[in-house]
N, C-alpha and C positions, 0 to 999 in steps of 0.2 A: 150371417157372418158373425162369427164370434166377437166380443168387445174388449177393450181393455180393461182389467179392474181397478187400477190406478186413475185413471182418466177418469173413468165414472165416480170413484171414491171423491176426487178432489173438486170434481163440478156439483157433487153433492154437496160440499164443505163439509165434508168429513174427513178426520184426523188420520191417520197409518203409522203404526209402530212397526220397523222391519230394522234388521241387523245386517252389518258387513258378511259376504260368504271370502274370505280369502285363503283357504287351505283346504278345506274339502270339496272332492272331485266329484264326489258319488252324490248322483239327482235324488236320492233319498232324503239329503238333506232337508230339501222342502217340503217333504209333508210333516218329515221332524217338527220342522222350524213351526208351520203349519199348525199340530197339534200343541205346539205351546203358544197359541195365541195370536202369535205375530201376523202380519198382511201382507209382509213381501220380504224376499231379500234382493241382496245387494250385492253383485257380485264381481270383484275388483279383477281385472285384468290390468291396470296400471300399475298396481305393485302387489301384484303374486301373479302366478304364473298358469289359470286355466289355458287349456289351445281354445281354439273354436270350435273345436268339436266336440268337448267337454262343455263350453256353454253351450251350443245348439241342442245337445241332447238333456240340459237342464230345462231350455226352453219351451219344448216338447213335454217333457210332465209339467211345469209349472202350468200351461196354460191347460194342461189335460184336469189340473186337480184343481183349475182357478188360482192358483197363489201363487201372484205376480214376480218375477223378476226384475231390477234393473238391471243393468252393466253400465260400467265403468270403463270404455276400451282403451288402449295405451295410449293413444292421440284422436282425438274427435274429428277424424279427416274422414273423406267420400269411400277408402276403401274400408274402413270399419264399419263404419255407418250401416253401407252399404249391405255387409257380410253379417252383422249384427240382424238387421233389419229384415233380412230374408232370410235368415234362421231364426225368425219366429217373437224376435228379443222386441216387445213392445216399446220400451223405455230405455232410452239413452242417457246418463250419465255425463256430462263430455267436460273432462278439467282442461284446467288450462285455457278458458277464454278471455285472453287478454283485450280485445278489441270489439267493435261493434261488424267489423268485417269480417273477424272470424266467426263469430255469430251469425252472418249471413249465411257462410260458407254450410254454416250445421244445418239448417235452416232448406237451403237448395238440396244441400244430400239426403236429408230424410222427409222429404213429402217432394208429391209427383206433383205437375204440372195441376192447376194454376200457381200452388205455393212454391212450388220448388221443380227440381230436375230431378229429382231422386232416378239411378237407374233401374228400368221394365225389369220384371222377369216375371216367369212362368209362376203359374199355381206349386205350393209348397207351403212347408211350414207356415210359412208368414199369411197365410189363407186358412190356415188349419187342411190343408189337402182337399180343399173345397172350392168348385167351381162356380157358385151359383151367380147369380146376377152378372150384369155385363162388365167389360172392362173400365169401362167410363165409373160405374159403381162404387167396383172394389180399391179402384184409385180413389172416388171420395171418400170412403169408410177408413179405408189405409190412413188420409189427411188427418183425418179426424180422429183417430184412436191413438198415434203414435203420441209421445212424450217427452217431450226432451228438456232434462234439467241441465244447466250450466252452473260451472266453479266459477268461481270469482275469487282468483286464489294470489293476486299481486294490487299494490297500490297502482299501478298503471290500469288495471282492470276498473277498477273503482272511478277513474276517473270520466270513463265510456258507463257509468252502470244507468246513466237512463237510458241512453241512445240501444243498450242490449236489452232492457227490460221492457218497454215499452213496443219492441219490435217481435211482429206477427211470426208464430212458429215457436220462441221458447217460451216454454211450459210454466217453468221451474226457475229460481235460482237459488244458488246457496252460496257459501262460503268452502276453501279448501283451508283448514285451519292452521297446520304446521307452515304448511308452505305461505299463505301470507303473513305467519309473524316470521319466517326467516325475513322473509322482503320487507316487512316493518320493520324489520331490527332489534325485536322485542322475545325471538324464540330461546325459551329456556328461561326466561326473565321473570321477573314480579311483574312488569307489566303486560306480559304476553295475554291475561286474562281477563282486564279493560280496553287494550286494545282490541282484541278478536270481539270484543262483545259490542263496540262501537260501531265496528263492521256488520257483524248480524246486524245491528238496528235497523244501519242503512240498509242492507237488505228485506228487512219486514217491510222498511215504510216504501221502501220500491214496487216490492210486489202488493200494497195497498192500492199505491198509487195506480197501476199498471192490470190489475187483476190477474197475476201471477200467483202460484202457491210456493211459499218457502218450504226450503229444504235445512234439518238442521243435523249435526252430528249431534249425540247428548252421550255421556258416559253413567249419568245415575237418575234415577227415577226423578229426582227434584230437577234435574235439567229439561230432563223430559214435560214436567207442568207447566217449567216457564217458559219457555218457547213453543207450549201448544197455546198454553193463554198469550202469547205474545202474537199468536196468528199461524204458526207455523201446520203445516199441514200433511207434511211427510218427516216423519222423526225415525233419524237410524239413530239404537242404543247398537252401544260398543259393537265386538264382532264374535264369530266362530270359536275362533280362535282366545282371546280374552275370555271369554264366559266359560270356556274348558278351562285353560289358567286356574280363573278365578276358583272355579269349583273346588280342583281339585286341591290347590292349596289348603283353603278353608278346612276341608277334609285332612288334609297332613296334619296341619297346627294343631286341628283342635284333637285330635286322636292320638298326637305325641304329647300334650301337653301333662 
């Protein structure tokens, strides 16, 4: 049975650069992304607009050509999870964990029994269309491959972040950066950029404490060194979308100038 490459990355203590997918449809993208370097993308269904059948069928080459997927689904409840999860999508994403119960809830939806309830289903995607070994099996491979990073995107969240990090099933934490400086009260401000960064710490020293891998956003190369030297183990640089921006600008300016 096939493995996750994420899962295996991060239990090696090895690093992953991968980018936001938010506007392009086409599974092509991946071996794009792929041949320049990168380890995985990232692909946001909470604020841009893939179906699921758009992801499913990204899900299916990413794991046909090894390079991983996440997803981001609109709400980290049992029918995303679920539909995620049997469409082949190894790594969950899930914003919005304000609680250490909703953290459970993530937790029961995505691993089968003894960790969780996850709901049964037939061989597919999520098997790679392969039967081998028994059921009892492919439920402990499933336990053990899936991934699940959580936000930590409000100061209510912060105040549960041991009782979610130290708790069996999530993977990952990170930060949601916009959304906890509105909630700080610091979004658009001079301070929005010590306060968010006060937040990552406590999230590095969490997933020390806990043996979690952090999750960081970075926008430039120099973000990207300090929070790989700070521990951090999965770094999304900017997105799809920004990096086209970016290019082509660069290209108007300099060719008008």
């Amino acid at each position: 049975m096939r493995g996750n490459p994420v899962r295996a990355a991060v239990d090696r203590g090895d690093v992953m650069f991968g980018t936001w997918v938010n506007m392009i449809r086409n599974p092509a993208v991946l071996p794009t992304l792929k041949a320049a370097g990168l380890d995985f993308a990232r692909v946001d269904m909470e604020h841009s607009s893939p179906n699921i059948e758009s992801v499913a069928n990204m899900s299916l080459l990413a794991r046909a050509i090894d390079f991983p997927i996440v997803v981001r689904p609109p709400e980290a409840n049992r029918e995303w999870i679920t539909r995620l999860l049997d469409g082949g999508v190894w790594n969950i994403h899930c914003p919005q964990v304000d609680t250490a119960a909703q953290a459970a809830e993530i937790v029961q939806a995505s691993r089968y029994y003894p960790m969780g309830s996850r709901g049964m289903a037939g061989g597919g995607a999520a098997t790679d269309f392969e039967f081998g070994g028994s059921p009892l099996e492919r439920m402990e491979h499933a336990n053990q491959e899936v991934f699940i990073t959580v936000m930590l995107e409000t100061v209510g969240a912060f105040k549960e972040l041991d009782d979610i990090a130290s708790m069996p099933g999530i993977d990952a934490l990170t930060i949601g950066p916009t959304d906890l400086a509105q909630d700080l009260g610091v979004f658009g401000t001079p301070d929005a950029g010590p306060a968010l960064d006060e937040h990552r710490n406590m999230i590095m020293a969490a997933c020390k404490k806990y043996g979690k891998a952090g999750a960081m956003l970075v926008s430039s190369p120099e973000e990207a060194k300090k929070w790989r030297d700070a521990g951090a183990q999965l770094l999304g640089y900017s997105s799809e979308v920004q990096v086209l921006q970016d290019g082509y600008k660069r290209f108007m300016k300099e060719v008008n100038a």
